[in-house]
KOLVORO-629089 format. One record per residue (C-alpha): z, y, x; residue in three letters; chain; residue number from 0. Coordinates in pm, 1 decimal, m for minus. Example, Ala and Ser with C-alpha at 12.3 -4.5 7.8 and 13.67 -1.06 7.14 Angstrom:
<sites>
+----------+----------+----------+------+-------+------+
|       pz |       py |       px | resn | chain | resi |
+----------+----------+----------+------+-------+------+
|    780.0 |   m450.0 |   1230.0 |  ALA |     A |    0 |
|    714.0 |   m106.0 |   1367.0 |  SER |     A |    1 |
+----------+----------+----------+------+-------+------+
</sites>
This chain:
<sites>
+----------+----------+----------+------+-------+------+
|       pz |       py |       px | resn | chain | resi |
+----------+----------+----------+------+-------+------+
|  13333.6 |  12013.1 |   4933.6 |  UNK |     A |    0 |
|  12985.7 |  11928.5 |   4788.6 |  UNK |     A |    1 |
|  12726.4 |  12216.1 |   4929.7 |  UNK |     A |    2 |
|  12457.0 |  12296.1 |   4641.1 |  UNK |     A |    3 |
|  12167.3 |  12146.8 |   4646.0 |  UNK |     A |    4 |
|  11873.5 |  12421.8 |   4728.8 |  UNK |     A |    5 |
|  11565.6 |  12385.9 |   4872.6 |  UNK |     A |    6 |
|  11468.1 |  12705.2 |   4979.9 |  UNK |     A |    7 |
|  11511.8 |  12841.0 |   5369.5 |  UNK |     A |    8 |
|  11618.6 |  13226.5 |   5231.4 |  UNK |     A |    9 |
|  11888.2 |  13091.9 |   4956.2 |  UNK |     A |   10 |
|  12031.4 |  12841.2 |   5262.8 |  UNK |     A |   11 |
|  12074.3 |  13125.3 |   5532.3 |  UNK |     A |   12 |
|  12198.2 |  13379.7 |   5235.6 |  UNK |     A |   13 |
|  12447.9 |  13123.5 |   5162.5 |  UNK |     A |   14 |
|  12520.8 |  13038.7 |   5553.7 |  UNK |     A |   15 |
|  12612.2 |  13422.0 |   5564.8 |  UNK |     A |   16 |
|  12831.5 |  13441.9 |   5290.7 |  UNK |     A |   17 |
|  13003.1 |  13153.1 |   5421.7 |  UNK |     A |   18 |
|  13026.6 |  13276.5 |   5845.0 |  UNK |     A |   19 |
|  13143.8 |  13603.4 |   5693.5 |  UNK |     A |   20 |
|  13363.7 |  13482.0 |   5373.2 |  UNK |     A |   21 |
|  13165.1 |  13699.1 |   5166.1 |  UNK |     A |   22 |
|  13221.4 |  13607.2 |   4820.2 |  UNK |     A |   23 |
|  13341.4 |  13250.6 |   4929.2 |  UNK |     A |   24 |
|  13618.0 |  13099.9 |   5155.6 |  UNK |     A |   25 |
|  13505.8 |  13178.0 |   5524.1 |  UNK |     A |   26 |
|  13408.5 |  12820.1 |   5633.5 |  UNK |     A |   27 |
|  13204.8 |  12803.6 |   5961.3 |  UNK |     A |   28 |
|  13162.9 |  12430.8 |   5900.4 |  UNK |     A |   29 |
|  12983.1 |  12492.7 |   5579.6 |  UNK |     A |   30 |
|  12803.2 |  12804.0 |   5744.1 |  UNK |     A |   31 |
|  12670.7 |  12556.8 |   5983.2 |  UNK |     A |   32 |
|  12551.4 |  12326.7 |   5705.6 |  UNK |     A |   33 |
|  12356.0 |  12592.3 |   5526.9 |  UNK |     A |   34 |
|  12207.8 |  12724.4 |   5858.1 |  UNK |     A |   35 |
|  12076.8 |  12373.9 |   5972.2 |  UNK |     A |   36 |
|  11909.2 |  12329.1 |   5579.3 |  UNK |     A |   37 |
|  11725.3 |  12684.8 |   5642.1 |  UNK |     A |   38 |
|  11632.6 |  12590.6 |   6003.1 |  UNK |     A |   39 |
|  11518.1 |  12279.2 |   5866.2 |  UNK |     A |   40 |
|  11297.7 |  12461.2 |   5589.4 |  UNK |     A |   41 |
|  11165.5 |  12717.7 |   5859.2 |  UNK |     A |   42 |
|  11375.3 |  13045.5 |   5827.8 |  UNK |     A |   43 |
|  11293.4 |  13198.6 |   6126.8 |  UNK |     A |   44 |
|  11653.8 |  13319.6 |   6176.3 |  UNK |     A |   45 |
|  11839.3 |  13000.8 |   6128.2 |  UNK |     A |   46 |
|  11776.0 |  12876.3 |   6477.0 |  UNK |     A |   47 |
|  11944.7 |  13182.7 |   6687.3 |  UNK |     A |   48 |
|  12257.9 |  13130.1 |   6430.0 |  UNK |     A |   49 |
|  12316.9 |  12771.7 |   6536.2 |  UNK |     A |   50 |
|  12241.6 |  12883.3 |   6899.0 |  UNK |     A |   51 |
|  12564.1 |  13168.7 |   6862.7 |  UNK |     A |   52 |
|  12744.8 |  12876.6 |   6658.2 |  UNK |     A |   53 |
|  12726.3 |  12617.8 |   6941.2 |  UNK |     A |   54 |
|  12742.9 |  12891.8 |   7168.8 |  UNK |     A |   55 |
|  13118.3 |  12965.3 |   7017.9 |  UNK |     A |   56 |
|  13217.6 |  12650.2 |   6890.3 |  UNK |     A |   57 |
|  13217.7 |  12801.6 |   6532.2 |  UNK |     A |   58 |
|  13242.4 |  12512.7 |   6269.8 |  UNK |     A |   59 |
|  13103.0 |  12271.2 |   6589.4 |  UNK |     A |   60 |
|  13237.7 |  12137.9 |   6897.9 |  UNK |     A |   61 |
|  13123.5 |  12414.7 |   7124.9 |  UNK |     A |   62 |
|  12847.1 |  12345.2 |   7331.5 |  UNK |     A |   63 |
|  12614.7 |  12525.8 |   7593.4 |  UNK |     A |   64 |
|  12369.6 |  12285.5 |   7611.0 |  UNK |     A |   65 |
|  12291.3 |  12277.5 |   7254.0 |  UNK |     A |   66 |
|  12329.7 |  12655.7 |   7215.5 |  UNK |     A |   67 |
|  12002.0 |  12680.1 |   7506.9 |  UNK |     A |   68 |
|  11777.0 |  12412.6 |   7290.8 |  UNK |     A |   69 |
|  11822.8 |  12606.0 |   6973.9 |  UNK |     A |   70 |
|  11822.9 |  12993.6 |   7159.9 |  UNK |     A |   71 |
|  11460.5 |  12791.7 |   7297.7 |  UNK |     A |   72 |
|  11360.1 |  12729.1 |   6942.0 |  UNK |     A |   73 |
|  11449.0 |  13073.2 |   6795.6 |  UNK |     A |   74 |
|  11183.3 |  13349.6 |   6697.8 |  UNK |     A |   75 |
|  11231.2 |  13615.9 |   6987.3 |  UNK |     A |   76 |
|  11166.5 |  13869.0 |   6752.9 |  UNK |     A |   77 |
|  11502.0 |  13800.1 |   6555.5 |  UNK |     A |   78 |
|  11684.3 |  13766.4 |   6900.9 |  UNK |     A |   79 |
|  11771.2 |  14158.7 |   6872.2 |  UNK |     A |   80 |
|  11940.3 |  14161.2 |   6547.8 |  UNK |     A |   81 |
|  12199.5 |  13893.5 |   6663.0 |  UNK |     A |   82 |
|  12265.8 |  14001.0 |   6977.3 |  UNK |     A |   83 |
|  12362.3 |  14304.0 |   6790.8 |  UNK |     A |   84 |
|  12650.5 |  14103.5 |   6638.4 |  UNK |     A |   85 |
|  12783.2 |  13964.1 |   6965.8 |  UNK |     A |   86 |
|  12778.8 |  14263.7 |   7221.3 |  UNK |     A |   87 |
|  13125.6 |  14216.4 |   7340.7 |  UNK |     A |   88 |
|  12998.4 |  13929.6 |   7531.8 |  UNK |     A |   89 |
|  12744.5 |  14082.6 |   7743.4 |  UNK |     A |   90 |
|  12758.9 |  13801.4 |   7983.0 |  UNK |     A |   91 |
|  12563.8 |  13575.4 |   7773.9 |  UNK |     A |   92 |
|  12293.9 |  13813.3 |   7622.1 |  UNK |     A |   93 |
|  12031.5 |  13789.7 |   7874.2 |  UNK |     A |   94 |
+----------+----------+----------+------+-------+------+
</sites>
């Protein structure tokens, strides 16, 4: 699948949600992933902590803990709140 070509951080995570949640698409972490990186890469402050849980998970990437720290490093600690929100159930790793 070809991704569209945007090159603006807000549009790229929008569309990284719509894709981790199938909303209005085909659930598709891989593509999720995709989007996230190109909004990381344009400086969403958000994008980083998503790749972190991604890696963290092994959602549409080979799971990884050591890659999951360098981009939970890299993440705004004022967005940290809002994900850890999403993944409660896993208290262990919400420090």
């Amino acid at each position: 699948m070809n991704d569209i070509d945007v090159n603006d951080a807000n549009t790229n995570f929008q569309l990284a949600e719509n894709y981790f949640n199938g909303k209005g698409v085909e659930k598709s972490y891989e593509t999720a992933m995709r989007y996230y990186q190109k909004a990381y890469e344009q400086g969403h402050p958000d994008a980083a902590l998503a790749i972190a849980w991604m890696y963290k998970f092994g959602e549409g990437v080979e799971k990884s803990d050591e890659r999951a720290q360098r981009y939970f490093q890299k993440a705004d600690p004022l967005t940290q709140d809002d994900y850890d929100e999403r993944f409660l159930e896993f208290p262990e790793i919400i420090k």
